[in-house]
C-alpha positions as CSV (number, residue, x, y, z in Angstrom):
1,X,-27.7,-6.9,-43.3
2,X,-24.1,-7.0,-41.3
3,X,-21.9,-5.2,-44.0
4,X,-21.3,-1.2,-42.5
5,X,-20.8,0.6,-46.1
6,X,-20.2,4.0,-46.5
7,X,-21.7,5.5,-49.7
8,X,-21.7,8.9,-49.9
9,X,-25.1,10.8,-50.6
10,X,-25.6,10.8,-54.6
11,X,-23.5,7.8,-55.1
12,X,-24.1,4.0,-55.6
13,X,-24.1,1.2,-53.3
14,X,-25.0,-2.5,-53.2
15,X,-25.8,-4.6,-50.9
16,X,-26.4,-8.3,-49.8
17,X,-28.9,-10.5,-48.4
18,X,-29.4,-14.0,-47.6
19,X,-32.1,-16.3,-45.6
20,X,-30.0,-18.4,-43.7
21,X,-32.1,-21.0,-41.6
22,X,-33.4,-23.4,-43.9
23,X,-36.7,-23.6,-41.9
24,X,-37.8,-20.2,-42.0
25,X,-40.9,-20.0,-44.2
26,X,-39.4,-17.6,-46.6
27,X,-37.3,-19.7,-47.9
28,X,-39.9,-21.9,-49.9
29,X,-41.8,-18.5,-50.0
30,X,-39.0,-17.2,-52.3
31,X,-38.3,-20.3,-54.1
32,X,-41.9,-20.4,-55.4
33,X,-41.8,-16.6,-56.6
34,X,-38.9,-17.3,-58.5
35,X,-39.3,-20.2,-59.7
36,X,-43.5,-19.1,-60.7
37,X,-41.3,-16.1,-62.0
38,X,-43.0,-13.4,-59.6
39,X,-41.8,-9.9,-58.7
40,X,-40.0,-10.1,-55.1
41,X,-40.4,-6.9,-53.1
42,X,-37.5,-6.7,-49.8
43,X,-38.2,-3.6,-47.5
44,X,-34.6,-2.8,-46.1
45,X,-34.2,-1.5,-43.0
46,X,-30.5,0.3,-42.6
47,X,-29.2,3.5,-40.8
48,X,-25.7,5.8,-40.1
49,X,-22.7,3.9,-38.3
50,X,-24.5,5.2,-34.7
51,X,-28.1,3.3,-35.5
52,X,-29.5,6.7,-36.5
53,X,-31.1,8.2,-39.1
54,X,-33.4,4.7,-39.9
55,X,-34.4,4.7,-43.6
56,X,-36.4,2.1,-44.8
57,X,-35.8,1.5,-49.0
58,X,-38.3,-0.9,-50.9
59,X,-36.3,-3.0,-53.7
60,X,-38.6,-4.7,-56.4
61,X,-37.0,-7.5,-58.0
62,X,-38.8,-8.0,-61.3
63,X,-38.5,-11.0,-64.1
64,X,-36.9,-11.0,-67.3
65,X,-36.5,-13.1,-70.0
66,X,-34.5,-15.9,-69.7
67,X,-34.6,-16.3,-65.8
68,X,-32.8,-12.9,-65.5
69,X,-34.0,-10.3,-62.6
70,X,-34.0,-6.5,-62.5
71,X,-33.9,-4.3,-59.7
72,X,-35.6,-1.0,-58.7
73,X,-35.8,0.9,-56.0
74,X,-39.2,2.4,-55.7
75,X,-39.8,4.2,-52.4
76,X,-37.4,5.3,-49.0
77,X,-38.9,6.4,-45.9
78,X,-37.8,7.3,-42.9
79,X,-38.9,6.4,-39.2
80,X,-37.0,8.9,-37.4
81,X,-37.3,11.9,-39.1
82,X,-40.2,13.2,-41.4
83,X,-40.1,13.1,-45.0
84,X,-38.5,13.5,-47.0
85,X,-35.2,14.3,-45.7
């Protein structure tokens, strides 16, 4: 992730990701879970503008009809702190 958003606490956010080297195995990894139409599960690392406060967020990216994907976020955690915060 290189985009620094702010998003205050109790608002909404996005983010983006992307495999960039073509040989890194998660590429075809990825390609065969959507194309077999598989849930995709991305554990995202992120923290405060400083690098504190690491919080780890699971996103589930589950199938729908018609080739369509939903997303949920199903559990945060953090590493520096205990939880929850």
């Amino acid at each position: 992730m290189t985009r620094d958003i702010y998003i205050a606490a109790g608002d909404h956010g996005f983010w983006q990701g992307a495999i960039r080297d073509r040989a890194d195995p998660m590429v075809q990894a990825l390609a065969d879970a959507v194309a077999d139409e598989q849930p995709v599960v991305i554990d995202l690392l992120y923290g405060d503008h400083d690098g504190g406060q690491r919080t780890i967020s699971r996103f589930s990216l589950l199938p729908r009809p018609e080739g369509q994907r939903i997303s949920a976020v199903s559990r945060h955690w953090n590493l520096d702190r205990s939880d929850p915060r």
